[in-house]
C-alpha positions as CSV (number, residue, x, y, z in Angstrom):
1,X,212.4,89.3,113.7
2,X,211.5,92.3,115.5
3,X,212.2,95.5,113.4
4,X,211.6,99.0,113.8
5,X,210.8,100.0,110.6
6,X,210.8,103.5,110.4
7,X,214.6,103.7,111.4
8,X,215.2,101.1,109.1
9,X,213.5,103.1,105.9
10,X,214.8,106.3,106.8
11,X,217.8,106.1,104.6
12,X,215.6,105.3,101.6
13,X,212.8,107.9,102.6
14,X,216.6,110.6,102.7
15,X,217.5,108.9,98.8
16,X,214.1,109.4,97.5
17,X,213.6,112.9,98.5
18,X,217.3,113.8,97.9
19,X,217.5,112.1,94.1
20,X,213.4,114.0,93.2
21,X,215.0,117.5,94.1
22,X,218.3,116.7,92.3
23,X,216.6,115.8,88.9
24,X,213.4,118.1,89.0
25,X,216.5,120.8,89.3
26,X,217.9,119.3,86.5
27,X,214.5,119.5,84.8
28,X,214.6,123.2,86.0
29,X,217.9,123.7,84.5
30,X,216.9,122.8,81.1
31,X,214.1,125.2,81.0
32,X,216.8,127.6,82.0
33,X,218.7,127.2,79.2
34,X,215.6,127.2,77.1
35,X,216.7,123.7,75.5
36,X,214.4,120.8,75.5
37,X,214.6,119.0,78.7
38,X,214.5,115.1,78.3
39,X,213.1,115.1,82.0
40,X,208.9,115.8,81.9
41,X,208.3,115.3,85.6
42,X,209.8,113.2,88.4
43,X,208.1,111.0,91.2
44,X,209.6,109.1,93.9
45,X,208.4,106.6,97.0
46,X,209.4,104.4,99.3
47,X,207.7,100.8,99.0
48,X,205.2,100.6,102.1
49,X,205.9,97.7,104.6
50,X,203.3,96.0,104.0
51,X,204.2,95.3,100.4
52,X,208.1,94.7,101.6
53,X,206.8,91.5,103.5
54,X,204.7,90.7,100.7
55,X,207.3,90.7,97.9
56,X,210.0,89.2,101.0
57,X,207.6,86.2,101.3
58,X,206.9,85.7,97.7
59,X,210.5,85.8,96.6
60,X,212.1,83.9,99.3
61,X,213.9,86.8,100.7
62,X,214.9,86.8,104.1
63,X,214.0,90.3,106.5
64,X,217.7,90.2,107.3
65,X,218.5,90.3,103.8
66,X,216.7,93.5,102.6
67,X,219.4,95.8,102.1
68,X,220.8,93.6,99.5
69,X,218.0,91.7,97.8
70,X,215.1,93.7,97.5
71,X,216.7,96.3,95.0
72,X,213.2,98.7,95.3
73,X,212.7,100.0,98.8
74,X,213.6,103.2,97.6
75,X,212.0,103.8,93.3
76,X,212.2,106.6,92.0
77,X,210.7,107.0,88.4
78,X,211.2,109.6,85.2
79,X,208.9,110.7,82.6
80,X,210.3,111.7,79.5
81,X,208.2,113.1,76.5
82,X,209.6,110.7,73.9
83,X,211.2,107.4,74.1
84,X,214.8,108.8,72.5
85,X,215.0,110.9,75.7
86,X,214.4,108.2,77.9
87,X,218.0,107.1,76.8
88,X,219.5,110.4,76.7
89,X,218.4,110.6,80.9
90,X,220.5,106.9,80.8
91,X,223.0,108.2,79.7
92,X,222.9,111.1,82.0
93,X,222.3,109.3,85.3
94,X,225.7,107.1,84.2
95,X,227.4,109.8,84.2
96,X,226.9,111.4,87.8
97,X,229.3,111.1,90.5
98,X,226.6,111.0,92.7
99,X,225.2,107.6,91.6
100,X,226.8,103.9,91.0
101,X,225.0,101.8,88.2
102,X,225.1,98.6,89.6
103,X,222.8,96.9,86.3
104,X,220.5,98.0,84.0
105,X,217.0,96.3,82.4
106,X,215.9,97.5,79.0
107,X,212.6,96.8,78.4
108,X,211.7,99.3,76.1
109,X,214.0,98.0,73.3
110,X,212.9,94.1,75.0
111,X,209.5,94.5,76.6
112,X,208.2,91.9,78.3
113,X,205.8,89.5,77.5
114,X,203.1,91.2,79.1
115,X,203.6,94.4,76.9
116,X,205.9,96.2,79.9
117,X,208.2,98.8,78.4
118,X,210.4,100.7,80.9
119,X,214.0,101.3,81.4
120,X,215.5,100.2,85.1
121,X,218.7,100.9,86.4
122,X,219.7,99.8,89.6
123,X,221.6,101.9,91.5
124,X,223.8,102.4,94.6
125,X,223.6,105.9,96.7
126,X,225.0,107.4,99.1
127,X,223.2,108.4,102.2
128,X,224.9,110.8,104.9
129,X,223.6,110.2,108.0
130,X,224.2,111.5,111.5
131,X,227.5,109.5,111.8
132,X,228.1,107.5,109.0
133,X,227.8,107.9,105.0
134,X,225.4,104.6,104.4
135,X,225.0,103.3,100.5
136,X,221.3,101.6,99.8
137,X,219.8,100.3,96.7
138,X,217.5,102.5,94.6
139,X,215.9,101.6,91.6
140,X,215.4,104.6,88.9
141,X,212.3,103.9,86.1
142,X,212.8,106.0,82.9
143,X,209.8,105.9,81.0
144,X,207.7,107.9,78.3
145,X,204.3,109.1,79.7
146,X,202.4,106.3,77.6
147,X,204.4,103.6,79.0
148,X,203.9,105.1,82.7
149,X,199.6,105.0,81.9
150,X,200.0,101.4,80.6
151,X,201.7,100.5,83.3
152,X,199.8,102.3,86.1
153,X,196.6,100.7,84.5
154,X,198.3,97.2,84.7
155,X,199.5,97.7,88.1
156,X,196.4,98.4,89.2
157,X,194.7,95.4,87.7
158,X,197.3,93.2,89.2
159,X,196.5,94.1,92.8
160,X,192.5,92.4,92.3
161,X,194.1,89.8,90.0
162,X,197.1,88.9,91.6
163,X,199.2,88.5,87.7
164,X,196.6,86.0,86.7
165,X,194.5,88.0,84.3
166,X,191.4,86.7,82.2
167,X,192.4,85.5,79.0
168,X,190.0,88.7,77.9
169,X,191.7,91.7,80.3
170,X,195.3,90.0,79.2
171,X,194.2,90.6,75.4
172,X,193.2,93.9,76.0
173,X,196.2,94.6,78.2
174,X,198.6,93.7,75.2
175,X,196.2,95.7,72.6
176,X,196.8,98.6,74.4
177,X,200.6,98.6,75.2
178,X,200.5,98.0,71.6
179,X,198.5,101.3,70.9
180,X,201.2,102.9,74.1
181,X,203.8,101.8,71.4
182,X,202.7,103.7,68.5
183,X,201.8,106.6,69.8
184,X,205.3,107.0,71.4
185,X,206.7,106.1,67.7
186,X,204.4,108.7,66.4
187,X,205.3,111.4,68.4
188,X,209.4,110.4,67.4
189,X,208.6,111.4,63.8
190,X,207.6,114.8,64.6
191,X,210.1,114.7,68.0
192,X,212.3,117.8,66.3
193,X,209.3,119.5,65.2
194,X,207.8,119.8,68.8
195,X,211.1,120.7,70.5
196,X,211.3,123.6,68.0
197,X,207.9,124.0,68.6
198,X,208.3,124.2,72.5
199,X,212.0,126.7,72.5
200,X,209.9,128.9,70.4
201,X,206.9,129.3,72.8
202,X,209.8,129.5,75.9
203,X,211.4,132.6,73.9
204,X,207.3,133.8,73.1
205,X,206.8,134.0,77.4
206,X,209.7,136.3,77.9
């Protein structure tokens, strides 16, 4: 089917960019109140075309059914400093009247057998265009800034391996999620130390 593509991604392009300046102001808003702010940094983007009719083909979805069954056109993803705040910013995105939680996928209390830890929720927005108020799909990643390195590492690998890794990269893969793990559980234990740590140095800059 003929499509013009750019129209049809506006909406998404409008959510990403509306959603990144509603939670880095969140993220500002924290720092305000000088409390620690669950949010480190927040990215957004909409999936390029090329990889929609990529991921449309391999999944059996048709073009005409985009809107509905291809839940990432529009992905926005959160970095939190420890995993404990990854559920706090869960719990804060259920809680706007702004967003609609259509399902969520915890993988960082059930990772996935490749060692993928992340937290998805898939939600429904509200767009207001020119003449109409048009709800899409986005999909929000919550994740600590370990997971997000694993998992930019293994993305990467998967575009020249295509998800079948050599037994040896695969190894090495789950190794270091492993090592992603325990650094994010060492850096719980001393979690109230380095937010006490971090509102002192705020007060210090005044």
């Amino acid at each position: 089917m003929n499509r013009d593509w750019e129209l049809f991604l506006l909406p998404y392009k409008q959510t990403v960019d509306e959603l990144k300046v509603k939670l880095r102001g969140l993220r500002g808003m924290y720092q305000l109140r000088k409390e620690h702010g669950p949010i480190e940094f927040v990215t957004g983007r909409v999936k390029p075309i090329n990889s929609i009719i990529m991921k449309s083909k391999t999944r059996g979805i048709s073009l005409d059914k985009l809107e509905t069954d291809m839940e990432d056109l529009a992905g926005i993803r959160i970095m939190c400093p420890f995993v404990e705040d990854i559920h706090d910013v869960v719990s804060m995105l259920k809680k706007r009247n702004d967003l609609t939680v259509v399902y969520e996928k915890d993988y960082v209390t059930n990772k996935k057998d490749s060692g993928y830890r992340s937290y998805h929720l898939i939600c429904e927005y509200p767009v207001q265009l020119i003449d109409e108020v048009k709800v899409v799909l986005v999909e929000i990643q919550i994740r600590t800034l370990a997971m997000n390195f694993w998992a930019s590492i293994e993305h990467s690998l998967n575009y020249k391996y295509q998800g079948e890794f050599p037994e040896e990269i695969n190894n090495r893969l789950q190794k270091a999620a492993e090592s992603a793990f325990q650094l994010d559980e060492e850096m719980s234990t001393i979690r109230e130390e380095i937010k006490e740590i971090q509102k002192n140095f705020r007060y210090s800059q005044e």
